[in-house]
LOMAR-799119 format. One record per residue: x, y, z of N, C-alpha, C in turn. Coordinates in steps of 0.1 Angstrom, whole numbers, plus 2048, in hexadecimal, padded with zeros to 3 digits. Layout:
<sites>
  nx  ny  nz cax cay caz  cx  cy  cz
   X   Y   Z   X   Y   Z   X   Y   Z
...
</sites>
This chain:
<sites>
  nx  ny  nz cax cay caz  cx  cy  cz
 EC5 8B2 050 EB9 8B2 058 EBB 8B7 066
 EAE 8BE 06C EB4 8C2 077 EB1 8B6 082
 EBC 8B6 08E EB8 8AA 097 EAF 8B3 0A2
 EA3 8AB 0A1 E98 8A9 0AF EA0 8AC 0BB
 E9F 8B0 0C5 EA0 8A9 0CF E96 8A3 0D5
 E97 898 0DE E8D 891 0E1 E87 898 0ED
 E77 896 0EE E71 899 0FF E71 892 10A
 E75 89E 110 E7A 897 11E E70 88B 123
 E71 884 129 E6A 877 12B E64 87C 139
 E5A 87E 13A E51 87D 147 E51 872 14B
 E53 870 15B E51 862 161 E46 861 166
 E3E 859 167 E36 857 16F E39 852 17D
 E39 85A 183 E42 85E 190 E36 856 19A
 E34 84A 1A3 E2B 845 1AE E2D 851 1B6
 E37 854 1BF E3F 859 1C5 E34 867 1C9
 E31 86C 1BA E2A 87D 1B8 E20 87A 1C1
 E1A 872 1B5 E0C 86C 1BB E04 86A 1C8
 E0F 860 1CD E0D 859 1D8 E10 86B 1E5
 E1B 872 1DE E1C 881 1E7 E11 887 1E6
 E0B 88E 1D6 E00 891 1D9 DF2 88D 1E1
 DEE 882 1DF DE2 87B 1E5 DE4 87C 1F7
 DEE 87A 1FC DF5 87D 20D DF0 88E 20F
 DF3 891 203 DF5 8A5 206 DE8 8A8 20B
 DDE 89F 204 DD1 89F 201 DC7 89E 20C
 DCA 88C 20F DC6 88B 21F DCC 895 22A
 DD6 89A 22A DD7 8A0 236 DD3 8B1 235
 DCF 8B3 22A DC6 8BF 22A DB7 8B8 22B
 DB4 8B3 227 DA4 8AE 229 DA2 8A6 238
 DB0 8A2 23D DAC 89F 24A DB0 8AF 253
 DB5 8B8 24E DB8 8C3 257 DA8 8CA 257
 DA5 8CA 24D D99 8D0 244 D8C 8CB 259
 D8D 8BF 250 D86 8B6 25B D87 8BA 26B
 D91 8B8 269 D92 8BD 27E D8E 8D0 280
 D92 8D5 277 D90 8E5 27B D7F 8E5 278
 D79 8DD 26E D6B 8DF 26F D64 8D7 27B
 D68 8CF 282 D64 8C3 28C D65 8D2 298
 D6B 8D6 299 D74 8E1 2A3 D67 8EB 2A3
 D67 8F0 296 D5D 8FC 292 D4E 8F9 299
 D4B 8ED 294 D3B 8E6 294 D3F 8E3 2A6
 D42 8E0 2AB D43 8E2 2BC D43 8E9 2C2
 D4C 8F5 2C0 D49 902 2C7 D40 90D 2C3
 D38 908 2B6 D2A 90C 2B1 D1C 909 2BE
 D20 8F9 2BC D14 8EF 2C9 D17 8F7 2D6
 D26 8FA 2D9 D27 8FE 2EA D20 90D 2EB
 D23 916 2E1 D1F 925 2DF D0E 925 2DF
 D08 91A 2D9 CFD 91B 2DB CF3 914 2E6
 CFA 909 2E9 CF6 902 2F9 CF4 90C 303
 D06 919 301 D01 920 306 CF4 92C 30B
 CF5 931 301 CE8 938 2FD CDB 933 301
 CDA 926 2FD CCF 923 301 CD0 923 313
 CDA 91E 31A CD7 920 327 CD4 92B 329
 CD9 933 321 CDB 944 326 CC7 947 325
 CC3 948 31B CB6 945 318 CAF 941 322
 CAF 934 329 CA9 92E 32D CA9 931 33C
 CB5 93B 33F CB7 941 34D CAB 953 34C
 CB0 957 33F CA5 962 340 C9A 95F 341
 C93 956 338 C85 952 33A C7B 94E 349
 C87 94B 34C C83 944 35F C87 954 367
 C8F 95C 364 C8C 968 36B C7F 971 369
 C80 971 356 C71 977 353 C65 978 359
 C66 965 359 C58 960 362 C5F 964 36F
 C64 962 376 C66 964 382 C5E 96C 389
 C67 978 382 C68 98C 383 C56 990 384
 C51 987 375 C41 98C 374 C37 985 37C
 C3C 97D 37F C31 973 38F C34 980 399
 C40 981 39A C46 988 3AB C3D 998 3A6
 C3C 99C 39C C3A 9AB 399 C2A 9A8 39A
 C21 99F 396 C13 99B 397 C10 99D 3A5
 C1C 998 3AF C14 993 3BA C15 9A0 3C4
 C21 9A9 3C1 C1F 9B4 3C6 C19 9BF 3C3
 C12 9C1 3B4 C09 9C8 3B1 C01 9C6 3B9
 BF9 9BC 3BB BEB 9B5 3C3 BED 9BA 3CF
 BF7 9B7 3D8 BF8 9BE 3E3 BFD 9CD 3E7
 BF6 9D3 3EC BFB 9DD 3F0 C01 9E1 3FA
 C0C 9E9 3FE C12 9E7 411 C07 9ED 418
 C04 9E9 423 BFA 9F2 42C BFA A03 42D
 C09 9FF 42F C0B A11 42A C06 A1D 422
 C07 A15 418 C00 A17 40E BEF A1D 40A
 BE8 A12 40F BDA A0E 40D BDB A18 41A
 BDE A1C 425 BD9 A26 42D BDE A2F 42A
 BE6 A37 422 BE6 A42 41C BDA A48 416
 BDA A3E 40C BCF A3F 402 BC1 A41 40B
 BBD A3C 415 BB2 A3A 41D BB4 A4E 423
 BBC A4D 42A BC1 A5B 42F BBE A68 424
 BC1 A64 41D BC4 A6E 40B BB2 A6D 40B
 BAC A65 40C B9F A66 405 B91 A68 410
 B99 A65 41B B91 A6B 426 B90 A7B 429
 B9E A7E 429 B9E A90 42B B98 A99 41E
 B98 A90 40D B93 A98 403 B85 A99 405
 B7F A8E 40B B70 A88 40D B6B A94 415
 B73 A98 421 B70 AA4 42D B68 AAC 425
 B61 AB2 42D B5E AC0 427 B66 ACE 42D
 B6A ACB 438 B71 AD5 43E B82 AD9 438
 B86 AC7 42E B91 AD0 42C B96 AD4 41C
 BA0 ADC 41F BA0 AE3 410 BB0 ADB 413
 BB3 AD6 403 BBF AD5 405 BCB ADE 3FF
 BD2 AE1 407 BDD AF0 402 BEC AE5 3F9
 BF7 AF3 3F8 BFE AEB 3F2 C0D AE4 3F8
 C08 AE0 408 C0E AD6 40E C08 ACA 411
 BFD AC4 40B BF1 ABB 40C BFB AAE 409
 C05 AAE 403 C11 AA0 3FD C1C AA3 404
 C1D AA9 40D C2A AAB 416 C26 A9A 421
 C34 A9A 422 C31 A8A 42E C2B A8F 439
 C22 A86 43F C1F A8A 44E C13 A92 44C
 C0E A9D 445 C06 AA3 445 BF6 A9F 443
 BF2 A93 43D BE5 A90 43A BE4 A86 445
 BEA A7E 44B BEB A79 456 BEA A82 461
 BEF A8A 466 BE9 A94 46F BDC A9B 46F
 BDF A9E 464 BCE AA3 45B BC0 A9D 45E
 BC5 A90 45A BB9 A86 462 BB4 A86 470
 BBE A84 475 BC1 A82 486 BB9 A94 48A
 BBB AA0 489 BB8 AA8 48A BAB AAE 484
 BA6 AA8 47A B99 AAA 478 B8F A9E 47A
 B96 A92 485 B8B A89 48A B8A A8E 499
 B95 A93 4A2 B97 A9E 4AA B87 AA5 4A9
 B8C AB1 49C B7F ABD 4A0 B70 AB4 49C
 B6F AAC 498 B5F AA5 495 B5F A9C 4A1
 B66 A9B 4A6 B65 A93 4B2 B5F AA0 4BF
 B67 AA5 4C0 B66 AB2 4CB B57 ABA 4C2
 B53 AB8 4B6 B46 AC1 4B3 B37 AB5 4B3
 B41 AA6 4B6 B37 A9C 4B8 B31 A96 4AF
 B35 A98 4A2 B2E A95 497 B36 A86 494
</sites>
């Protein structure tokens, strides 16, 4: 007859056990800290943002109050241009040529045709 040999005897080893289950926790506690880590500098990235947000919004409004309020006003400069510009078109005497937008020129313009209606008395 042939002889068997016998199977090797597995131990039930605590030892494994008690190694595996350690291996375990310290990946599920590694697991744990690198997610704790993640989820924080998620909250700081977005705290940020939101300040960042919350800084343009206050410029937006800022910018469109300040841009409202300058629309509304005009510099004096300005508004007597326009007064100058629409007084000499208004003339009958003048024709405007193609130096009528040069600086200085409608402003003299004025001055010299309140000159001749002055001296013709009208």
């Amino acid at each position: 007859m042939a002889v068997r040999k016998p199977l090797p005897v597995q131990k039930n080893n605590d030892s494994t056990l008690v190694s595996w289950l350690a291996g375990t926790v310290v990946v599920l506690v590694g697991v744990l800290i690198v997610g704790g880590y993640w989820m924080q500098q998620q909250r700081i990235d977005q705290s940020a943002l939101s300040q960042q947000a919350d800084v343009y919004d206050a410029y937006q409004q800022y910018t469109r109050s300040n841009a409202a309020a300058r629309a509304a006003e005009k510099p004096p400069a300005v508004s007597e241009a326009q007064e100058t510009r629409k007084y000499l078109l208004g003339h009958p005497a003048v024709t405007p040529g193609s130096g009528f937008d040069k600086p200085g020129v409608q402003a003299t313009g004025k001055t010299i045709v309140k000159a001749i209606d002055q001296a013709k008395g009208l």
